[in-house]
C-alpha positions, 0 to 999 in steps of 0.5 A: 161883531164878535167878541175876537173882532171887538177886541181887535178892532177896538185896540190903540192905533199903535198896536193895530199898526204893529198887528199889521207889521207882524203880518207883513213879515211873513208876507216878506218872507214867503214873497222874498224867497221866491223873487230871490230864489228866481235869481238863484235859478241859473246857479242852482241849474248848473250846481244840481244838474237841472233840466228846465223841467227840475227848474220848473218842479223847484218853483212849482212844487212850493206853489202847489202845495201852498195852493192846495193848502190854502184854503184849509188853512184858512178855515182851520185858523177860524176854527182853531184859532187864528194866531196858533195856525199863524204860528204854527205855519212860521215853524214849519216854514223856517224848518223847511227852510233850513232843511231846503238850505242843506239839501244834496240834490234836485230831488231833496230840494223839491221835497223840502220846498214842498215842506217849506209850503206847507209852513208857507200856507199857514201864513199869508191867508190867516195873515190877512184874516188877522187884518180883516179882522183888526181893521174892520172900517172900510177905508182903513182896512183898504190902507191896510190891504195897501200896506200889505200890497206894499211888502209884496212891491218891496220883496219884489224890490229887495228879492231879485237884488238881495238874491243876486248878492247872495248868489254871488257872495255865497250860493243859492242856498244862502237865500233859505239861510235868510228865512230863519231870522226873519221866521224866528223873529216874527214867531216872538213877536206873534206871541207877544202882540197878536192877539188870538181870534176865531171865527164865530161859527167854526167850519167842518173839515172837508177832506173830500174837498181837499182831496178833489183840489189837490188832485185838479191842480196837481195833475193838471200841473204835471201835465203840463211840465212834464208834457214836452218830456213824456210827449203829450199824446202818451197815455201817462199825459192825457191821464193826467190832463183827463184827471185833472178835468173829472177833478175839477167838475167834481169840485162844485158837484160835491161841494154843492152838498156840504153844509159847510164846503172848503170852497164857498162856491156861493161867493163866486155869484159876486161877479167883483168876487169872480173877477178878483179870482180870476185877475189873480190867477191871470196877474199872478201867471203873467209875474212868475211867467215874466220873472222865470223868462227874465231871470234865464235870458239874463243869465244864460243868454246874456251872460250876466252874473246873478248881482247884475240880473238883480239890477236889472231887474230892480227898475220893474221891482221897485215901479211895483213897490211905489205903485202898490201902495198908490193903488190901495189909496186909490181902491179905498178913495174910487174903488177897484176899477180905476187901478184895476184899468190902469194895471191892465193897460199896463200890463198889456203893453208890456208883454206887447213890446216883448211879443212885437218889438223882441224888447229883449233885444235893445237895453233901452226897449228892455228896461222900459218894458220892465218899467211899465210890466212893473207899474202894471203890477204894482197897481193890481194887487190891492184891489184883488184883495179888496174886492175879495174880502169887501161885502163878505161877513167877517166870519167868512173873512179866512175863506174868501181871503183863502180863496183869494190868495189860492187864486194867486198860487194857482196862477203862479203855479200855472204861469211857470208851467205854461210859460216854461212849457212853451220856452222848453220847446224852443219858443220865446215869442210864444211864452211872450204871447202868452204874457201878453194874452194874461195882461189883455184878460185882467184889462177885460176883467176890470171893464166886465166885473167892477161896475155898478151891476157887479157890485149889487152882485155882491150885495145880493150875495153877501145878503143871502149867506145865512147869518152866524151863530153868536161867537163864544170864542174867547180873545186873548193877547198874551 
């Protein structure tokens, strides 16, 4: 164990606590402004002239580049130091916010949530590398991983109805004002009480890596949003789509012969490591698809202020604030599985009350497929990050987590741009079915990738990654 890790797992108990309250605010703040700024959607589209497309672009831009980002971060944070990326990302976030809360058009908004990500990629990876790294026993760490998983239930509670009253009482750019006193303070409180960690063997930079993940996402993403536009046989299109493709083959070829890949393609021979990035990408398309679709039915087609959609969407929000921590208790007491089962069941049926009995419909049909999308949700969380971090060394703890949280943005970047794409072209049923399909996928998941043999998969991995060298970082915590 190194020096770093010694320090923090050996700190009281009160200050570990405070250590993971720290993190957890910059979790509320990214995870708040995007289930708020779902609700400010319809105001926003009315206020700046936005095609569903612009909508799209305003959402997507942040989880693009904050998926790109992501796993950079994470291994800059062991490099250089984990606390000083972790703060440096609260900077740019709160400056990104403010500048998305004054600007004057689509264009400027889509710029500055680029920004606003960038600030938002040093957050949440290095974040709970901080807590791999502080709660190194196996049960605590996964109460702690329940906890995290907690704020995302409480943003997910808290976002849609604080957004509405936002939006009602002032305007959609009142949800970026609330950034700044949250960023502020938890940039005071980093300083004063997390301590400083790195890894014991920093890792190289890899900007050929970087450059071939930026290109497979963003390309692949524009095609898809932009496709209905341009028409998706025009040569601007299948450009996009057939660069997507050669970048992304490219990745694992390149990377095989890095002695120190951006992407550890190694960790993907763990089939739970597999599974958990997978069930993120699916999970994580299935909850930005289901908030877009939701947050626009409400407004538009039944007319309902941005307060009144918050309310409506409080019951699904809060099943996933209660649920969030039952599943960590549940993954540290009986593993991924069980949780992992149970959200895609739940999951599932949700989107089949959507596809098959048009749940849009009643009231009654409405807030129960709310209700149980929710406790899908709630419980799927916690074992992704689980089965990310679990069995790998601690050195290893930024990018296995950045693999991780990469897989979510990648699948919120995607759930908006499929699920849009196909409510774009007129077709609610199909956006529902694809819901659906994300929910079935993560069920399957949880039966192929978290028994026994799954498991001595990672062992098998975790004991074929070559040891580190011996830590000569130093710990400091002022």
């Amino acid at each position: 164990m190194s020096p770093a890790t010694e320090d923090a797992a050996s700190a009281s108990t009160p200050r570990r606590m405070l250590v993971l309250a720290i993190c957890c605010m910059s979790l509320l703040i990214v995870s708040l402004d995007n289930t708020a700024l779902n609700v400010a959607l319809p105001s926003l589209q009315r206020d700046l002239n936005a095609s569903v497309s612009g909508l799209q672009w305003t959402l997507d831009a942040y989880t693009l580049v904050i998926a790109s980002l992501l796993m950079l971060a994470g291994s800059t944070a062991d490099r250089v130091g984990r606390r000083r990326v972790f703060q440096t990302g609260l900077v740019l976030f709160t400056v990104g916010s403010l500048l998305c809360a004054l600007a004057p058009g689509l264009g400027w908004l889509v710029a500055f949530r680029a920004l606003q990500a960038v600030g938002g990629s040093m957050l949440n990876p290095v974040a709970m590398s901080i807590i791999t790294n502080t709660f190194v026993e196996p049960r605590e760490r996964a109460r702690a991983i329940g906890v995290w998983g907690g704020v995302v239930g409480i943003s997910m509670a808290a976002g849609p109805l604080l957004g509405g009253v936002l939006v009602t009482a002032v305007n959609w750019r009142a949800i970026f004002w609330l950034n700044l006193p949250i960023g502020l303070a938890a940039l005071l409180l980093t300083a004063l009480f997390v301590p400083e960690s790195r890894a014991p063997h920093p890792r190289r930079l890899d900007p050929g890596g970087q450059l071939l993940v930026m290109a497979a996402l963003g390309t692949l993403t524009f095609g898809i949003i932009e496709g209905r536009n341009a028409g998706w046989t025009s040569p601007l299109i299948l450009g996009c789509f057939l660069a997507g493709a050669c970048a992304a083959a490219a990745l694992p070829l390149y990377e095989r012969h890095r002695t120190e890949p951006l992407v550890e393609f190694r960790f993907f021979r763990s089939v739970p490591f597999s599974g958990a990035t997978l069930t993120a990408v699916t999970s994580f398309a299935a909850l930005t698809g289901f908030l877009f679709l939701s947050t626009l039915h409400l407004q538009n087609d039944r007319g309902l202020s941005p307060f009144e959609a918050g309310l409506h969407l409080l019951p699904m929000a809060l099943m996933t604030a209660v649920f969030a921590p039952l599943s960590g208790h549940l993954v540290a007491v009986r593993g991924a599985r069980l949780p992992l089962l149970f959200a895609g069941v739940f999951m599932t049926a949700s989107g089949l009350l959507f596809a098959l009995f048009d749940a849009e419909r009643t009231d009654g049909l409405l807030f129960t497929a709310y209700v149980v999308f929710g406790i899908g949700f709630g419980l799927v969380n916690a074992p992704i990050t689980n089965a990310a971090v679990s069995g790998m060394p601690l050195s290893r703890a930024g990018v296995a987590a950045s693999i991780a949280s990469t897989s979510r943005q990648i699948g919120s970047a995607l759930g908006v741009a499929v699920i849009g794409a196909a409510l774009a072209a007129g077709s609610d049923v199909t956006a529902w079915w694809i819901f659906t399909g994300c929910g079935a996928v993560v069920l399957l998941l949880a039966f192929l990738t978290t028994g026994p043999r799954a498991r001595a998969s990672a062992e098998r991995v975790a004991s074929c990654l070559p040891p580190e060298p011996a830590d000569t970082s130093k710990t400091s915590s002022g």
